[in-house]
C-alpha positions in Angstrom: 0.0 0.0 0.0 2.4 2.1 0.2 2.3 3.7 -3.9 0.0 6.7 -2.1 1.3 9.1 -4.7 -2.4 9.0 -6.4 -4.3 11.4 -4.5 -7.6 8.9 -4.9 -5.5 6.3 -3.2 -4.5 8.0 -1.0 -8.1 9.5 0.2 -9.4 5.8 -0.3 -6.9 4.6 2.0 -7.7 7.2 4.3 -11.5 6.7 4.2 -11.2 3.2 4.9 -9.1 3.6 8.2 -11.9 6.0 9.3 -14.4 3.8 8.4 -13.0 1.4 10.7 -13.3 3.6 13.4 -16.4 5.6 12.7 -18.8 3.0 10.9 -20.5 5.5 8.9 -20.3 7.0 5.8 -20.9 10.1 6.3 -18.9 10.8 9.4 -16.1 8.7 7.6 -16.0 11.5 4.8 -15.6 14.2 7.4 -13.0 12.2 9.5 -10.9 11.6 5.7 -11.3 15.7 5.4 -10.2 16.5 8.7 -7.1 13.5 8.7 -5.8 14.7 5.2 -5.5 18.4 6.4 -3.8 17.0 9.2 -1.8 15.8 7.2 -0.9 18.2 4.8 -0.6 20.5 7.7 2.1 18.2 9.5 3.3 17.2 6.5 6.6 18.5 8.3 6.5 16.4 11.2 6.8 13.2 8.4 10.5 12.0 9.7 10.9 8.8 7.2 11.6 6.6 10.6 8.8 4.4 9.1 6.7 4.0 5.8 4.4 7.2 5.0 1.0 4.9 4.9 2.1 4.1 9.0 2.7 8.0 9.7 -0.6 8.8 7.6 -2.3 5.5 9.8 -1.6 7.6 13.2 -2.6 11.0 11.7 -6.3 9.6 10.4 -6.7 7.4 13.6 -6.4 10.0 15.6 -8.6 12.8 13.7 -11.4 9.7 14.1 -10.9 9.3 17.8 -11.0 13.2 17.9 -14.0 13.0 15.8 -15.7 10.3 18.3 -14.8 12.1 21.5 -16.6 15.1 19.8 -19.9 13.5 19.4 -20.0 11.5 22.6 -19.4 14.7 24.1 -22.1 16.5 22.5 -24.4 13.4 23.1 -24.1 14.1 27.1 -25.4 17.5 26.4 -29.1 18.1 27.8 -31.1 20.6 26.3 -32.0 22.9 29.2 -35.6 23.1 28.0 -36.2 19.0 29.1 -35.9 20.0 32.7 -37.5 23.3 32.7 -40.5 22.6 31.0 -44.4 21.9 31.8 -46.7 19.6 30.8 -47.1 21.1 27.1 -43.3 21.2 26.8 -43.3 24.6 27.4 -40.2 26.2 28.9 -41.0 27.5 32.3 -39.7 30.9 31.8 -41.9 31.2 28.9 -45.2 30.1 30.7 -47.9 32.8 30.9 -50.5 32.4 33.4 -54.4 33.4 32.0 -55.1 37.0 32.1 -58.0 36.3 34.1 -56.0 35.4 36.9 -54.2 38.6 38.3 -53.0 36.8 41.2 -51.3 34.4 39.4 -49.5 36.6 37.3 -48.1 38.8 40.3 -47.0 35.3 41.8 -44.7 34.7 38.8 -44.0 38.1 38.2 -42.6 37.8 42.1 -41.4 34.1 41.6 -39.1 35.3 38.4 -37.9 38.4 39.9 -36.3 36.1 43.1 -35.1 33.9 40.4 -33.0 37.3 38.7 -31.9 38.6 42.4 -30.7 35.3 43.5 -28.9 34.8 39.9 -27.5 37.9 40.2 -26.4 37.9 43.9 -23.9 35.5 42.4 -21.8 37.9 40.5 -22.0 39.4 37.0 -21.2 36.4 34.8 -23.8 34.5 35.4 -27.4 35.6 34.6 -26.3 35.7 30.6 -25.1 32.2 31.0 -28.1 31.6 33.4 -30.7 33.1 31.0 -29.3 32.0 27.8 -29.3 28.1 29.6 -32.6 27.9 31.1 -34.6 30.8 29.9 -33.7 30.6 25.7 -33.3 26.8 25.7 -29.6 27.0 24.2 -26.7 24.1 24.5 -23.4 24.8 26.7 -21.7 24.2 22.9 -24.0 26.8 21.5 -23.0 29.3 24.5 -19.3 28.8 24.6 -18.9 29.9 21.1 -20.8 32.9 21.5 -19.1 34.3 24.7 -16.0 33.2 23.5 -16.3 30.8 27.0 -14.8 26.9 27.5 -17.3 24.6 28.0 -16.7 24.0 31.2 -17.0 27.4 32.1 -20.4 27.7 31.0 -21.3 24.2 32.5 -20.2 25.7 36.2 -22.3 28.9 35.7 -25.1 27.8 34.6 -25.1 24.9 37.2 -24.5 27.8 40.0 -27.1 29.9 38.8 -29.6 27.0 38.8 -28.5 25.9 42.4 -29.1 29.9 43.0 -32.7 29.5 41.4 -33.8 26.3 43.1 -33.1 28.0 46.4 -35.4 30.6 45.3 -37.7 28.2 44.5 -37.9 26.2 47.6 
């Protein structure tokens, strides 16, 4: 295998290592992409100590086991609207009581303004990752990338601020 000089070869034999790892087509054509920029962008780091298709092995088994850690990571990640939600599947922050019922509305009115006090109590950064979490339904991933946040970070505040709100709520 190792007359790689072909460039379709060479992307068939890097397909088929992903598809050992992957199992899917699909996914299997973006772990080839990914594993043949690698490449080219390492291309560099290619020392001869053993054949090229070995090197090239490596680089595409690792973009697929990059590629796999990504989804099972993503496949953890809860929508916040699941636990927040009514018996509609309505989000509870979007849940409007009848107009007819005045004291109801003052009740959440009250209940929602605790919820922001106690949210922000806990220091600037967390009500937009709070509200963004549980009151717009959006994904840690989703968050991170717009406030320029790791993951992680947005995990803990959004966890505080809920522990904040469930306080509230008691």
């Amino acid at each position: 295998m190792e007359n790689l000089e072909d460039p379709t070869r060479l992307r068939s034999y890097v397909k088929s290592i992903a598809m050992k790892y992957v199992r899917d087509d699909q996914d299997a054509e973006d772990v080839t992409q990914d594993a043949m920029l690698l490449a080219y962008r390492y291309r560099d780091s290619f020392r001869g100590e053993s054949r090229y298709s070995t090197w090239l092995y490596r680089v595409t088994a690792t973009a697929a086991l990059m590629f796999l850690r990504k989804q099972r990571r993503r496949s953890r990640e809860i929508p916040a609207s699941k636990g927040g939600a009514d018996e509609e599947g309505t989000p509870w922050i979007e849940r409007q009581p009848s107009t007819d019922d005045t004291r109801r509305e003052l009740i959440a009115r009250d209940e929602l303004s605790a919820v922001e006090h106690a949210v922000a109590a806990l220091g600037a950064k967390y009500p937009v990752v709070f509200w963004k979490r549980y009151g717009e339904g959006r994904t840690e991933s989703e968050i991170a990338r717009e406030l320029s946040l790791s993951i992680a970070a947005v995990k803990t505040r959004a966890f505080r601020g809920r522990q904040a709100a469930l306080r509230v709520a008691r």
